[in-house]
matplotlib code that plots the C-alpha trace (Angstrom):
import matplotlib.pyplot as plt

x = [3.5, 5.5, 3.8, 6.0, 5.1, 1.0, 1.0, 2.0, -0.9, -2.9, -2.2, -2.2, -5.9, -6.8, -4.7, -6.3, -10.0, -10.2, -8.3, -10.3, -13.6, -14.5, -15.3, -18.1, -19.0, -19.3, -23.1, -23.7, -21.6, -22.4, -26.3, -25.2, -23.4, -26.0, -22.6, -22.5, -20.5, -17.9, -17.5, -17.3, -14.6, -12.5, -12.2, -10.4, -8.0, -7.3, -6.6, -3.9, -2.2, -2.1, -0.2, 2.1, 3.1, 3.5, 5.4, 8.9, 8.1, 7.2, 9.8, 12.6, 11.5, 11.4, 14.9, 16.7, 13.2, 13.8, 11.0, 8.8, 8.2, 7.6, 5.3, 3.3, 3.1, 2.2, -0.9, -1.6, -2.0, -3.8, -6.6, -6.6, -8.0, -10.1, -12.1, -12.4, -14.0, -16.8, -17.6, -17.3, -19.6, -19.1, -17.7, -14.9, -13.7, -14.4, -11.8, -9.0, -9.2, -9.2, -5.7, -4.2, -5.1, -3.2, -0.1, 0.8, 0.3, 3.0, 5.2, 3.8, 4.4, 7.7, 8.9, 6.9, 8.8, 12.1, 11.0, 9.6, 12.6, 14.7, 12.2, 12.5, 14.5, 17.1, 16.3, 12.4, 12.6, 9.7, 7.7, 7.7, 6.9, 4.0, 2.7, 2.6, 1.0, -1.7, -3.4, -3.9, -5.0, -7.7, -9.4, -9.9, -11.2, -13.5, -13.1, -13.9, -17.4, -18.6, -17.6, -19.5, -22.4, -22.7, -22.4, -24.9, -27.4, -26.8, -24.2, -21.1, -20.0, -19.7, -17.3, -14.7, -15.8, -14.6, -11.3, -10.5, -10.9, -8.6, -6.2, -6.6, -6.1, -2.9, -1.4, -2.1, -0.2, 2.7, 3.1, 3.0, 4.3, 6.4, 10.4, 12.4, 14.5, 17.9, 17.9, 19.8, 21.2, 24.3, 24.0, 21.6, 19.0, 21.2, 23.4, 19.8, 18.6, 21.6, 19.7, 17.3, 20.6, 20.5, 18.8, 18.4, 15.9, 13.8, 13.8, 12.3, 9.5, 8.5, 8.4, 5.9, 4.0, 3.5, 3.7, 1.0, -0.7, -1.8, -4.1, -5.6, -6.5, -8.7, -10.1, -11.0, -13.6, -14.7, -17.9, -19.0, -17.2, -18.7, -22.3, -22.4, -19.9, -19.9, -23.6, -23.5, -26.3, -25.2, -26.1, -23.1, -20.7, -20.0, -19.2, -16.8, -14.6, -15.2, -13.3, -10.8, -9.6, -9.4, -6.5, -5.0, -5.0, -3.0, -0.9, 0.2, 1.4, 3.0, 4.8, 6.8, 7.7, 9.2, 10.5, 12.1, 13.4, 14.6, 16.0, 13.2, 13.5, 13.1, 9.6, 8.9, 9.4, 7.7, 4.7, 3.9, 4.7, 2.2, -0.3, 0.5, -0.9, -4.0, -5.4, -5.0, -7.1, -9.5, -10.1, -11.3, -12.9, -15.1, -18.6, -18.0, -18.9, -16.8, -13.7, -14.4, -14.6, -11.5, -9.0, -10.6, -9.1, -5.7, -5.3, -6.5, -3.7, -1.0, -1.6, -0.9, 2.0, 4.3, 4.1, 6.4, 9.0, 9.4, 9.6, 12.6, 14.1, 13.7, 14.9, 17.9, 18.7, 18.1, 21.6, 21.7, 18.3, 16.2, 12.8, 12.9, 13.0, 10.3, 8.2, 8.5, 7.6, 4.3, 3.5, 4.8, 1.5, -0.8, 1.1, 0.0, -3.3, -4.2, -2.2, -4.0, -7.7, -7.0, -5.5, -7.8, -11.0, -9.5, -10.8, -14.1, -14.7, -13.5, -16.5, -14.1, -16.2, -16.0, -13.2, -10.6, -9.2, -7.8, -5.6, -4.5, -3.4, -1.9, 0.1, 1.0, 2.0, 4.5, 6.1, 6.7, 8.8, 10.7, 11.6, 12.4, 14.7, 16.2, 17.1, 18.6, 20.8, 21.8, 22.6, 24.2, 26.4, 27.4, 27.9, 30.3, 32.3, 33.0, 34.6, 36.9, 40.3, 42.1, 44.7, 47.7, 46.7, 47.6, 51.2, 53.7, 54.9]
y = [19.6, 21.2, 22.8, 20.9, 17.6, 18.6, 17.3, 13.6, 13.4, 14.9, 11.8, 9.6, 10.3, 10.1, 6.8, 5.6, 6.4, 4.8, 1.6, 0.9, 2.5, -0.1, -2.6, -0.7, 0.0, -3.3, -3.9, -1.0, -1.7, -4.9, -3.7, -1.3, -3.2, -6.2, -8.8, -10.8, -9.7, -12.1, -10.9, -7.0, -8.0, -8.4, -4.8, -4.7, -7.1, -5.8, -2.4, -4.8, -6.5, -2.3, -1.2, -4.7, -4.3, 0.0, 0.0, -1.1, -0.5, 3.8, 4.3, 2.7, 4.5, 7.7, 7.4, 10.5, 12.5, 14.8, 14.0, 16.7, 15.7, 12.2, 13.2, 15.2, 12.9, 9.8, 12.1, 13.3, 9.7, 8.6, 11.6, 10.9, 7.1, 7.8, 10.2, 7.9, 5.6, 7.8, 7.6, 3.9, 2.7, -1.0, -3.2, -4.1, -0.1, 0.1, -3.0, -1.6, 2.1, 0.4, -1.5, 1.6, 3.4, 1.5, 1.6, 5.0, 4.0, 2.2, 4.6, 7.6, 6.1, 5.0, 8.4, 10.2, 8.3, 8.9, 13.0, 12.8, 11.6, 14.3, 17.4, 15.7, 17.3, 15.4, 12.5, 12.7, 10.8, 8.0, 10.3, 12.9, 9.6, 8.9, 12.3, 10.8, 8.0, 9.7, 10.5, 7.0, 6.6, 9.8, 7.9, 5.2, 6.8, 9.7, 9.5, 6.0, 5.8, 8.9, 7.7, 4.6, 6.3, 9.2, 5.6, 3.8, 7.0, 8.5, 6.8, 5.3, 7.1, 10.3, 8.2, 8.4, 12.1, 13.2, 10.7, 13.0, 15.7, 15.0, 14.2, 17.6, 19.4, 16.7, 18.2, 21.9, 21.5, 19.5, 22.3, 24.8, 23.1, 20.7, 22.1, 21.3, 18.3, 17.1, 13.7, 12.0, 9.0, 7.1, 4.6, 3.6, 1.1, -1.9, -1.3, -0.1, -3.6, -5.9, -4.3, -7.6, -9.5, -8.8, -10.8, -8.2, -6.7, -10.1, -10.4, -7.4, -7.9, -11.2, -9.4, -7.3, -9.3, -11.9, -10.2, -7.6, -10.4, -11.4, -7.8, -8.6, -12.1, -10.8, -7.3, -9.1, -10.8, -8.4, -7.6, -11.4, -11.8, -8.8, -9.7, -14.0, -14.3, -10.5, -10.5, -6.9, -5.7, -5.2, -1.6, -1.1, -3.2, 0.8, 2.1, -0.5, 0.0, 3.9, 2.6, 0.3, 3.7, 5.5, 2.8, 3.6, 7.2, 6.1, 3.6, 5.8, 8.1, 6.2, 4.0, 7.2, 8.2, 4.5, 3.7, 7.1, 6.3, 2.3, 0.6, 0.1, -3.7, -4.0, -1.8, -4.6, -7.3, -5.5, -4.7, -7.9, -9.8, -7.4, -8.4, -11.8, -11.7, -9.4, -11.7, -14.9, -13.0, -12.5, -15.9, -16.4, -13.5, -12.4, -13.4, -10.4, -7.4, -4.6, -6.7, -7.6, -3.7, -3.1, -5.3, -4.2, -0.5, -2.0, -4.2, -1.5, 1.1, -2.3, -2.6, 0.7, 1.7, -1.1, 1.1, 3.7, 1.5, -1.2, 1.7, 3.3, -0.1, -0.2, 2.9, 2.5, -1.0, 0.3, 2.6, 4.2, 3.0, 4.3, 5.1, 1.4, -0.3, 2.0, 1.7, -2.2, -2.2, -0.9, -3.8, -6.6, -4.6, -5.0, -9.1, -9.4, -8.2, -10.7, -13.5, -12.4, -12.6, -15.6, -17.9, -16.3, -17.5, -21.1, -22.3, -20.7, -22.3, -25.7, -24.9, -23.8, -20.8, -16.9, -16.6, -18.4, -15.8, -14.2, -17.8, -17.7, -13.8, -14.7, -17.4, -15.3, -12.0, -14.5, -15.6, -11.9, -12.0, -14.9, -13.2, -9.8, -11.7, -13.1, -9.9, -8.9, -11.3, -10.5, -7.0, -8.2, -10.7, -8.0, -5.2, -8.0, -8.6, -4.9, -4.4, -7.2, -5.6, -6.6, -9.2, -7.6, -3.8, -5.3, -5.7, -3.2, -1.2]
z = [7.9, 5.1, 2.5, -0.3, 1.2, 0.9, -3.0, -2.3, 0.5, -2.2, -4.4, -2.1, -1.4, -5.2, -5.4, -2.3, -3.3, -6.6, -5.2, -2.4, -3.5, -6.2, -3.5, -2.7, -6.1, -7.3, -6.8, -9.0, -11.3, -12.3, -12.3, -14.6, -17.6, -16.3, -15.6, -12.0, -9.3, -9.8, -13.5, -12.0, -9.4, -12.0, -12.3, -8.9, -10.4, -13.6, -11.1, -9.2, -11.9, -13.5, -10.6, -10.3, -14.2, -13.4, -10.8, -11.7, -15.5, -15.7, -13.2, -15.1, -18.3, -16.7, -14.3, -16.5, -15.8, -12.7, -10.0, -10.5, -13.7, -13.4, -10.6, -12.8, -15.3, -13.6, -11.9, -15.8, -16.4, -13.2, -13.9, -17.8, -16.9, -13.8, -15.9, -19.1, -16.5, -15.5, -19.2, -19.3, -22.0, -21.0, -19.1, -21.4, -21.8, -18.1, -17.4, -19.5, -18.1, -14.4, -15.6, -17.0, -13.9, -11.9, -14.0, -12.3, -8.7, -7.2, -9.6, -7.8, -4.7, -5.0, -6.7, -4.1, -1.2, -2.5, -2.8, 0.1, 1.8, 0.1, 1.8, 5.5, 8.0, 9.5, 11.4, 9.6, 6.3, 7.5, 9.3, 6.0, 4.0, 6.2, 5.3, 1.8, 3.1, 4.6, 1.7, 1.5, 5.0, 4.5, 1.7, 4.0, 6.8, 4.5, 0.8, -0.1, 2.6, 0.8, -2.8, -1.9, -1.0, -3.5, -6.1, -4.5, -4.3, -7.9, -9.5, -9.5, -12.5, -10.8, -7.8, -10.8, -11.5, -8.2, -8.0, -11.7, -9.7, -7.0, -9.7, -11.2, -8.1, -7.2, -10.8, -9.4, -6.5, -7.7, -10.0, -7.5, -4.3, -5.3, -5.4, -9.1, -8.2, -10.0, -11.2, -9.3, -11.0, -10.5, -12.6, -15.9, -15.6, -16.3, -12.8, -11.0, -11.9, -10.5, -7.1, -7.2, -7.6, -3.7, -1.4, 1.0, -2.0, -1.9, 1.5, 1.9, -0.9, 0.9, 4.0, 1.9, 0.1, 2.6, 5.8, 4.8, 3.1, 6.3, 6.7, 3.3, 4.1, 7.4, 5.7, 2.6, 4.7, 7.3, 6.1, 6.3, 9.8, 11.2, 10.1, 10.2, 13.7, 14.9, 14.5, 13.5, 11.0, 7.5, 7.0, 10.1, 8.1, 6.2, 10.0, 11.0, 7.7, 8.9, 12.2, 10.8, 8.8, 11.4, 12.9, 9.7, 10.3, 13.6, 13.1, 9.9, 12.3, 14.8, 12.1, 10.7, 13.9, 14.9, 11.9, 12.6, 16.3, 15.5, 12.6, 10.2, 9.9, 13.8, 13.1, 11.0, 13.1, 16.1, 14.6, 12.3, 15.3, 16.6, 13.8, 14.2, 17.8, 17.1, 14.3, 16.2, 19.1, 16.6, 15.8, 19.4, 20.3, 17.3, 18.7, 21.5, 19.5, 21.6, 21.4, 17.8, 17.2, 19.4, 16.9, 13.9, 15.2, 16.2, 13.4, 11.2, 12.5, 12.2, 8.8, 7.8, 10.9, 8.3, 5.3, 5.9, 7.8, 4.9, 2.3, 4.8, 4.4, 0.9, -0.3, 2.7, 1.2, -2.9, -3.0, -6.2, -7.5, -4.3, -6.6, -8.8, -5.3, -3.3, -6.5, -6.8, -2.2, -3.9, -6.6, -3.7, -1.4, -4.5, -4.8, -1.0, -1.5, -4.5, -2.4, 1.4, -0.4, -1.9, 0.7, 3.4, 1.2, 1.1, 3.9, 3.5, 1.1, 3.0, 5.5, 8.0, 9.0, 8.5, 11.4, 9.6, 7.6, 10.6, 11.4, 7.5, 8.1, 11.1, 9.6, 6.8, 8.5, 11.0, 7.9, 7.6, 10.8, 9.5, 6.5, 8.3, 11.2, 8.1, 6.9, 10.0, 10.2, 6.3, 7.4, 10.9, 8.4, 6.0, 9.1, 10.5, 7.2, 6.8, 10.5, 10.1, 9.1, 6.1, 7.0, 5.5, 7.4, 10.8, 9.5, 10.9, 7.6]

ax = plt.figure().add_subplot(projection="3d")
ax.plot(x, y, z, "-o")
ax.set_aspect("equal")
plt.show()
């Protein structure tokens, strides 16, 4: 791993702690400020609809900013808020830090992918943004079970104590590691914007948004598959998050590394098709607890092998306003997980049973492959129009 590229895992832990960790943290919190549970999962809404409003938004204010500097200010921000939140006197100051921590997360990530594109060797740009990525993946797999249980067994309030500190030591080594960047800037915001005139850009976030949408509509509901259908206990629900993280780790890696050897939309297709197929085995085989286990790994390391081939694809397809469209990929994730949670808790609530999620995420992540074969034939289309030879060339001069 490069050195330089050691910063952007480093945030992408801190990022991926405080997203994920609040799930856990809910019981806890809402015993604290005395609110229902319902009332305290707004807090991991108001995170969402931080980091949907964030993304495009501080990275068009900051496009004449070189990257370091944008870096380090989006991780000032991201440690400023996470530590106001430790100090949370109530649930109202607690819900307006949580949304102005997000605002600096799809940011980072899209400026991150862009930078880390930049410091890959040749023939590496997916696999050095999966390094980014891996911070994410970490958190997962270590920072988020231990944040959960250093909340539950002294208090949550010291969960946003160490996600400050991570952010604190992110700053450090963006200072140090990071290499000074030119801006590089073709255009001004009004020509980086005519990019969503493309429909190869909004093709690409509805392969996003509803194509991974199909992973939040089955994780959203694990812990009630695993215990009601699985028949696991509850207090192993922690250990099978613990092992869907560790896919992540995986298919983290393997996703840089194909998106690196194929074209990045055909990554897609394979491995939501992939997804596709895993989820609707789910649905049948959840009552067997080693197979339930097994896809819970593999659907885990699915989920997270997409993320660096859609940002390739975005930042390939974004020409001359690479950050503003790898920074928007990021709000269609946070889209897709509001849209996966709710359509997968539709027909639970119908009485259709805890396994049911997994046919609404399968629906949702081949809908994914629709939208991504769609785009291949956009790009085939416009490949084809470019090799066909002005008429008046083929005359003799």
């Amino acid at each position: 791993m490069k050195k330089s590229l050691i910063p952007l895992t480093l945030g992408g832990l801190g990022i991926g702690t405080t997203e994920f960790v609040m799930m856990g943290l809910l019981p806890d919190i809402a015993k604290d400020f005395q609110i229902s549970i319902p009332v305290a999962g707004h807090l991991i809404s108001a995170y969402a609809l931080g980091v949907v409003i964030g993304a495009p938004l501080l990275v068009a204010l900051s496009s004449n900013i070189a990257p370091k500097k944008i870096l380090l200010s989006l991780m000032a921000m991201f440690t400023i808020f996470n530590a106001l939140s430790a100090f949370a006197p109530n649930n109202t100051f607690l819900l307006i830090a949580r949304l102005l921590s997000g605002l600096p997360h799809g940011a980072f990530f899209g400026v991150g992918s862009v930078v880390a594109s930049r410091l890959a060797d040749n023939g590496k740009k997916a696999q050095a943004i999966s390094v980014m990525f891996a911070g994410l993946t970490i958190a997962n797999l270590l920072t988020v079970p231990l944040g959960t249980f250093i909340g539950h067994t002294y208090s949550w309030r010291f969960t946003f104590g160490i996600v400050a500190i991570i952010g604190l030591t992110t700053l450090v080594f963006i200072q140090l590691w990071l290499p000074k960047m030119p801006v590089n800037r073709a255009g001004n915001i009004k020509t980086e914007l005519q990019f969503f005139k493309k429909t190869e850009a909004w093709l690409i976030i509805l392969i996003t948004a509803i194509g991974t949408g199909g992973l939040f509509a089955w994780i959203s509901y694990i812990a009630p598959l695993m215990t009601e259908v699985s028949l696991f206990g509850a207090n192993q629900v922690p250990y099978i998050l613990i092992l869907a993280g560790a896919g992540m780790v995986v298919g983290n890696i393997i996703g840089g590394k194909l998106a690196d050897k194929i074209n990045p939309v055909k990554a897609c297709v394979a491995l939501l098709t992939a997804m596709t197929i895993s989820l609707i085995i789910t649905f049948f085989i959840s009552e067997n607890q080693i197979l339930s286990l097994l896809l819970t790994f593999i659907i885990g390391a699915l989920s997270m092998a997409i993320a660096a081939p859609i940002q390739i694809l975005m930042i390939s397809t974004a020409k001359d306003a690479e950050m503003l469209g790898a920074s928007v990929t990021q709000a269609a994730f946070n889209i897709g997980n509001a849209l996966g949670a709710f359509f997968g808790g539709l027909p639970i609530a119908a009485g259709l049973g805890y396994t049911s999620p997994a046919i609404v995420g399968a629906i949702m992540a081949f809908l994914g492959v629709i939208f991504a074969w769609l785009l291949i034939k956009k790009q085939n289309a416009a490949t084809s129009e470019q090799s066909i030879p002005i008429e008046g060339s083929l005359l003799p001069n």
